[in-house]
Backbone as CSV, one residue per row, in Angstrom:
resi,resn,N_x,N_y,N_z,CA_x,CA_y,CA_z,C_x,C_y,C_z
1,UNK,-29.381,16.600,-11.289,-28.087,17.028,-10.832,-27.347,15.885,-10.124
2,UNK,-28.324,15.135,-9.232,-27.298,13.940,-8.532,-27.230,12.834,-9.437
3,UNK,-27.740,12.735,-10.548,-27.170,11.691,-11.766,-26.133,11.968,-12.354
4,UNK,-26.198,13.717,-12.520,-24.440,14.087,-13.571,-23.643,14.005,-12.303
5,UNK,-23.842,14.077,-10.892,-22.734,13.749,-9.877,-22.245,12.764,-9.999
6,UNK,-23.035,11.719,-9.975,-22.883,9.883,-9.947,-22.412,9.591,-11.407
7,UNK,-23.015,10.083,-12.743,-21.813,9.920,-13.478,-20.548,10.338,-13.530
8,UNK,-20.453,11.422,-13.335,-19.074,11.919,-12.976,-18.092,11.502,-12.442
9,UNK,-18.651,10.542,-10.882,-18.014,9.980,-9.914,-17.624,8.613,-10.554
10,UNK,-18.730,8.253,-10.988,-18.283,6.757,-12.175,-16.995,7.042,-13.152
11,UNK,-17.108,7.858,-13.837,-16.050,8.377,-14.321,-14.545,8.294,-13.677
12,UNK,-14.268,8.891,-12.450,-13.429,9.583,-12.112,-12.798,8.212,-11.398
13,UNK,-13.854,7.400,-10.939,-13.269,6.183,-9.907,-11.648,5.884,-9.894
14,UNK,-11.657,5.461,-11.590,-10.383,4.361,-12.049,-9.352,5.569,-11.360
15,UNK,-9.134,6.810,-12.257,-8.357,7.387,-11.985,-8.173,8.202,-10.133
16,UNK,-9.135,8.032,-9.464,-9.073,8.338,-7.905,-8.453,7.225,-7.141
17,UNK,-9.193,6.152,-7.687,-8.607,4.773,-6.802,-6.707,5.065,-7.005
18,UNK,-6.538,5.210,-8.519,-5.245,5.224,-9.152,-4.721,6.186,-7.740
19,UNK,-4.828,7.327,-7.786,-4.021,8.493,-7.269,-4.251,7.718,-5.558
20,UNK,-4.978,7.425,-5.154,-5.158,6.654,-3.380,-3.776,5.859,-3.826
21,UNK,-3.964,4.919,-4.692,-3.132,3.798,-4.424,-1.972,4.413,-4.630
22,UNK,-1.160,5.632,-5.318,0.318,6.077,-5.325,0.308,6.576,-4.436
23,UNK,-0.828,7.672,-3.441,0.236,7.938,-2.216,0.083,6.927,-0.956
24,UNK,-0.814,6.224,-0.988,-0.548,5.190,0.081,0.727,4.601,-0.085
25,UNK,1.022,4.102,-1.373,1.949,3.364,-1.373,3.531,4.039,-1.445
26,UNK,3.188,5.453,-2.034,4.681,6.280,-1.355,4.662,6.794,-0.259
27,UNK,3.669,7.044,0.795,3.915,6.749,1.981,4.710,5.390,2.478
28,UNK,4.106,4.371,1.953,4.700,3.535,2.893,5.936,2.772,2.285
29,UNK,6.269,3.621,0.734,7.681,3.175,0.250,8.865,3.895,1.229
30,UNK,8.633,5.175,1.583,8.752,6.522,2.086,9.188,5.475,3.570
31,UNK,8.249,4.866,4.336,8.615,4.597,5.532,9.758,3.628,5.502
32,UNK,9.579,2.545,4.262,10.614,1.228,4.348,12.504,2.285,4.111
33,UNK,12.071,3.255,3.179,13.469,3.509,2.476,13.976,4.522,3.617
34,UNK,13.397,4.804,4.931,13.690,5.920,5.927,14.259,4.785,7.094
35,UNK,14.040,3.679,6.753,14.173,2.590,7.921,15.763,1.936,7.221
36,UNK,15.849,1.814,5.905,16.949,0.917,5.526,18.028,1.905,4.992
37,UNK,17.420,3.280,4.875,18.758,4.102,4.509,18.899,4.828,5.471
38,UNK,18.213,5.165,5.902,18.811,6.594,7.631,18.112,7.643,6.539
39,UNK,17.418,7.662,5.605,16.733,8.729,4.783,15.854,9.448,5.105
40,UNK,15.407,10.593,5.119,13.985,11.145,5.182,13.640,11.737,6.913
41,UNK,14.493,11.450,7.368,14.170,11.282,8.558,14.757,9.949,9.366
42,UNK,14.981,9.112,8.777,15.814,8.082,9.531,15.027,7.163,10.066
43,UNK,15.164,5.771,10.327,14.297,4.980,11.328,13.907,5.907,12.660
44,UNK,12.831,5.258,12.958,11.983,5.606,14.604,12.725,4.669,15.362
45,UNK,13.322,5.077,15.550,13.830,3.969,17.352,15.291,3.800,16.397
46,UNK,15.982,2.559,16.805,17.461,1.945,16.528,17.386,1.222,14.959
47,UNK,17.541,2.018,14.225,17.452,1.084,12.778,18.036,-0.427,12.941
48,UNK,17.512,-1.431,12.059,17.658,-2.633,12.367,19.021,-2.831,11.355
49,UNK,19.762,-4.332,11.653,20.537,-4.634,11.112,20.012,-5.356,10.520
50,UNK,21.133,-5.775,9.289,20.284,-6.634,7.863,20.154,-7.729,8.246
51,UNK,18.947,-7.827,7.809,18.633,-9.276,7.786,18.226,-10.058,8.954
52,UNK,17.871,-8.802,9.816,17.412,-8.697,11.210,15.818,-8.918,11.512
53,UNK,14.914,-9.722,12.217,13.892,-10.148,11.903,13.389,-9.631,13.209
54,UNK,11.890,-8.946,13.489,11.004,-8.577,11.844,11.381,-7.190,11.289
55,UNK,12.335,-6.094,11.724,12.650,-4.638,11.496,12.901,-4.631,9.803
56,UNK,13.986,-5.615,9.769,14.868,-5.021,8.526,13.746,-5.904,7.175
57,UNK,13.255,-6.949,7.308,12.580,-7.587,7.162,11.334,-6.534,6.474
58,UNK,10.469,-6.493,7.404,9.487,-5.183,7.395,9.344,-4.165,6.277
59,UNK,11.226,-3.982,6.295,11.251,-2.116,5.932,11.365,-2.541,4.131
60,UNK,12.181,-3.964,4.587,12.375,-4.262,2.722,10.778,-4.563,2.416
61,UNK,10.184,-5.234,2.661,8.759,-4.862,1.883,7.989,-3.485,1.732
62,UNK,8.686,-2.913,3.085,7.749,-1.678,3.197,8.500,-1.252,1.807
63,UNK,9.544,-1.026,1.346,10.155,-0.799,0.296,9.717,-1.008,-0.931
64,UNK,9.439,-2.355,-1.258,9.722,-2.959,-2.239,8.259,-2.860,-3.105
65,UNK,7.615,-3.555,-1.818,5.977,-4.083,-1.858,5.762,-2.348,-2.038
66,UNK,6.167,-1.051,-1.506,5.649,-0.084,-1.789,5.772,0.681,-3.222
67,UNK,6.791,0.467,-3.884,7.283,0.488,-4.892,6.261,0.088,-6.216
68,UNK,6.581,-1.452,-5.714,5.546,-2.178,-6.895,4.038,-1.949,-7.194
69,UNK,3.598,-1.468,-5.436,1.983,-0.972,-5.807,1.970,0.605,-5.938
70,UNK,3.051,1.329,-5.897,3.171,2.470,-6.562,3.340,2.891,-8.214
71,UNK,3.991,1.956,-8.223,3.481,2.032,-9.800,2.752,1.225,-10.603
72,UNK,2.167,-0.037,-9.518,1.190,-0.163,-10.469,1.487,-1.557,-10.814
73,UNK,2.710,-2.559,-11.160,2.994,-3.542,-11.392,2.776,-5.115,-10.070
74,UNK,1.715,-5.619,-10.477,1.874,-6.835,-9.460,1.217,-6.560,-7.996
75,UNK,0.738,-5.392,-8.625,-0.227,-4.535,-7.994,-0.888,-5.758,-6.747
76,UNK,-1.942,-6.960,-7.020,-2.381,-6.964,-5.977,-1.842,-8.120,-5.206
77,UNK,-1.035,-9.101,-5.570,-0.139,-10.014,-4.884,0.744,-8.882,-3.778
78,UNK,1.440,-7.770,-4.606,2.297,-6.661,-3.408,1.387,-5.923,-2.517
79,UNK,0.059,-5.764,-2.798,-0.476,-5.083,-1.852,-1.052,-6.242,-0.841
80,UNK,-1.235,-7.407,-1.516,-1.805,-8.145,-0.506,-0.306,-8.415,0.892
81,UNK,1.102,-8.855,0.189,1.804,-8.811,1.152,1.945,-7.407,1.944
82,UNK,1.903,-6.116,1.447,2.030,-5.088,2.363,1.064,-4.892,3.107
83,UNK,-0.097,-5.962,3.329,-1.553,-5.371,4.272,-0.998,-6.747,5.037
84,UNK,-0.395,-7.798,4.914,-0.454,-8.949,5.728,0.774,-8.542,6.612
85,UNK,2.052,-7.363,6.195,3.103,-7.216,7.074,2.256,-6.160,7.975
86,UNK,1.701,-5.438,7.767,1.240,-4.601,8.526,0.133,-5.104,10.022
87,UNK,-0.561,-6.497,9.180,-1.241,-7.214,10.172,-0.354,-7.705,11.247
88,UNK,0.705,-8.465,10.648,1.458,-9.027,11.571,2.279,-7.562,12.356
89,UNK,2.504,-6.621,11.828,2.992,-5.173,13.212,2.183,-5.320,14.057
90,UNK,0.944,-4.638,13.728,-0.181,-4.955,14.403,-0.242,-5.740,15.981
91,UNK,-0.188,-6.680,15.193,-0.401,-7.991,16.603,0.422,-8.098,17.322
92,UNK,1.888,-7.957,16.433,2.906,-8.421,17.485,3.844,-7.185,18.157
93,UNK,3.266,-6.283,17.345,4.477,-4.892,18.073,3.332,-4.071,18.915
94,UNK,2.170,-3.562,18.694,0.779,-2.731,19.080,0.386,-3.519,20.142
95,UNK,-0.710,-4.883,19.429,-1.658,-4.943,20.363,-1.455,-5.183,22.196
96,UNK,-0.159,-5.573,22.030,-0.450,-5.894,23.357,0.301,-4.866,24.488
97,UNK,-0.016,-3.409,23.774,-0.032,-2.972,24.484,-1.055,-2.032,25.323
98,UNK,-2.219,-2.095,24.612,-3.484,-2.113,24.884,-4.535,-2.519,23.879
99,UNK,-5.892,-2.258,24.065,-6.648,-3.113,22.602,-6.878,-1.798,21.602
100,UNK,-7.149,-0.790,21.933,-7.474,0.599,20.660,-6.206,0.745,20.080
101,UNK,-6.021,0.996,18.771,-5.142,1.676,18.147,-4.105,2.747,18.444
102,UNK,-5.783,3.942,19.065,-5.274,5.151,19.600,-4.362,4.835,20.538
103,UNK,-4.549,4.109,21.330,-3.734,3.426,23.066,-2.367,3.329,22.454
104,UNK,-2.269,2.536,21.557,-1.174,1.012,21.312,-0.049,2.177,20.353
105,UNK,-0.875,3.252,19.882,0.256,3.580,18.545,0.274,2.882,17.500
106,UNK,-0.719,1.844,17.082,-0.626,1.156,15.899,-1.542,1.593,14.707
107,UNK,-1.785,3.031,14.791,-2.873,3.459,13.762,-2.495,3.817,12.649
108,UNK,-0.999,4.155,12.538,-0.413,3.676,11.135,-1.010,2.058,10.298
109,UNK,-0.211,1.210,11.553,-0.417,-0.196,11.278,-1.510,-0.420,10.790
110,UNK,-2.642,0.060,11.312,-4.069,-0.656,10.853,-4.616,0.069,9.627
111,UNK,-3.987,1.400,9.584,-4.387,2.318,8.550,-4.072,1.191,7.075
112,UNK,-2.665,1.606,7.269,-1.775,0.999,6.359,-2.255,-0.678,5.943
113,UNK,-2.647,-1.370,6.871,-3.144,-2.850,6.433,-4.371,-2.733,5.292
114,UNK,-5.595,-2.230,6.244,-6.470,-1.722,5.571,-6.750,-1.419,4.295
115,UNK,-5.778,0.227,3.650,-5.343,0.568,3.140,-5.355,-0.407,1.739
116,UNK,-4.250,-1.005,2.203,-3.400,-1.997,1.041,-4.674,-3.347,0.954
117,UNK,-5.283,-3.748,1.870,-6.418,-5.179,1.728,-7.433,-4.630,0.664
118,UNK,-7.602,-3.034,0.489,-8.739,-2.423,0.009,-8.120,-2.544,-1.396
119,UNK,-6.649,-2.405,-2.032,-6.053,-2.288,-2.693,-6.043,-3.495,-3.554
120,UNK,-5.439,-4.478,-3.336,-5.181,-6.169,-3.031,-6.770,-6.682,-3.802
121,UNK,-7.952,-6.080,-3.367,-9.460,-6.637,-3.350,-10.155,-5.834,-4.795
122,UNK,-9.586,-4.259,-5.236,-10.158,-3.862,-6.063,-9.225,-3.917,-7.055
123,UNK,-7.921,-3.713,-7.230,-7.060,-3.618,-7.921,-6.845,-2.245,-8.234
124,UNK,-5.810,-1.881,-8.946,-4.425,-0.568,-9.090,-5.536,0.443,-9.501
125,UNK,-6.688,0.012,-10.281,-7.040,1.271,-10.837,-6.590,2.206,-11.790
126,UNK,-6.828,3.400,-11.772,-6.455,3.905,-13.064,-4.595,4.596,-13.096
127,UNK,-3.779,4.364,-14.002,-2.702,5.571,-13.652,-1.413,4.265,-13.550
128,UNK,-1.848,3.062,-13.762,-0.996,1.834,-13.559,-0.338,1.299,-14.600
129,UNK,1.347,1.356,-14.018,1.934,0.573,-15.427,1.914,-0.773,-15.609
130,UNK,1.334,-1.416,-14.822,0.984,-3.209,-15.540,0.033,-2.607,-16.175
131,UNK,-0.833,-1.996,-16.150,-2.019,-2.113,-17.363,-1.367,-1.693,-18.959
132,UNK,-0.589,-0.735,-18.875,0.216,-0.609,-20.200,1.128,-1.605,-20.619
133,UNK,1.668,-2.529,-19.718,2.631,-3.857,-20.117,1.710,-5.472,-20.223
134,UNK,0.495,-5.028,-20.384,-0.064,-6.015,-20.856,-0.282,-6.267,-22.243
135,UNK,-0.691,-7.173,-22.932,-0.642,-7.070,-24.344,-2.076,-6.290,-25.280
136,UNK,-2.137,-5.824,-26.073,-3.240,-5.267,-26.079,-4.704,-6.031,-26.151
137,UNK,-5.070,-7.468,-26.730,-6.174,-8.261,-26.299,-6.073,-8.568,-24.587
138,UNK,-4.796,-8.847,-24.318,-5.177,-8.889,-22.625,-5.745,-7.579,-22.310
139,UNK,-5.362,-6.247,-22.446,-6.117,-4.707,-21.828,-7.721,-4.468,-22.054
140,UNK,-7.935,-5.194,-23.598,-9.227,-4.882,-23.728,-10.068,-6.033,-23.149
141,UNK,-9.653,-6.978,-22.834,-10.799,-8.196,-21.982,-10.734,-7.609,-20.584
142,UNK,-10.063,-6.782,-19.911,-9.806,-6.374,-18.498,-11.347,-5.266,-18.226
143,UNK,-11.688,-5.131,-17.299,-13.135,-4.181,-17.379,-11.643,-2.336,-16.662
144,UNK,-13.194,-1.692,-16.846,-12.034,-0.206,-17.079,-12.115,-0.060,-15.658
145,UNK,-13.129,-0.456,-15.047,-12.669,-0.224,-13.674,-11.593,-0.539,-12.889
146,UNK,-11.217,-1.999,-13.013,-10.610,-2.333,-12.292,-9.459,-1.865,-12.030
């Protein structure tokens, strides 16, 4: 019984990783497009002005970078920048206001870094449109996991 589990789970990976990586990443498309449009709920605090550093900055990756690893394209260059903006929240907006997460309010931040480094390291997984815009000898040299 725990072998047809573990196959099963082998199975299911590509397409689980797939479904993690769309709502992480429409979460945190969700946060950039609530920060640069007044959408959804609107920025937390004073929305930034364009081109305003690090707010407006931030929200366009949170945007963009969320976008691209939402569907899948460029997948781990965008997730690697959306785990390195989140590092830099982290440090420079959180930590110093105490060292735990819980304390600081940065447990988005670390979630979200995390998150996306885990992303960035395994790749899109299953459910991704770069894997369909590749050519078809590039899809079949690719392993199915990834």
């Amino acid at each position: 019984m725990l072998e047809d589990l573990s196959r099963f789970a082998d199975r299911a990976r590509p397409t689980v990783l797939g479904l993690a990586r769309i709502v992480v990443s429409l979460l945190f498309a969700c946060h950039g497009a609530a920060t640069l449009f007044n959408v959804l709920g609107g920025a937390h605090g004073k929305a930034p002005s364009v081109g305003e550093w690090p707010g407006w900055w931030a929200a366009l990756i949170q945007l963009v970078g969320g976008v691209l690893v939402l569907v899948g394209v460029a997948t781990r260059p965008a997730a690697l920048l959306c785990s390195g903006s989140m590092a830099y929240a982290y440090f420079s907006v959180h930590q110093e206001h105490a060292l735990w997460p819980i304390q600081n309010g940065g447990e988005s931040a670390a979630m979200f870094c995390w998150a996306f480094l885990l992303i960035a390291a395994v790749g899109p997984g299953g459910l991704a449109l770069g894997s369909l815009l590749r050519r078809p000898s590039e899809r079949a040299a690719q392993p199915a996991v990834a």
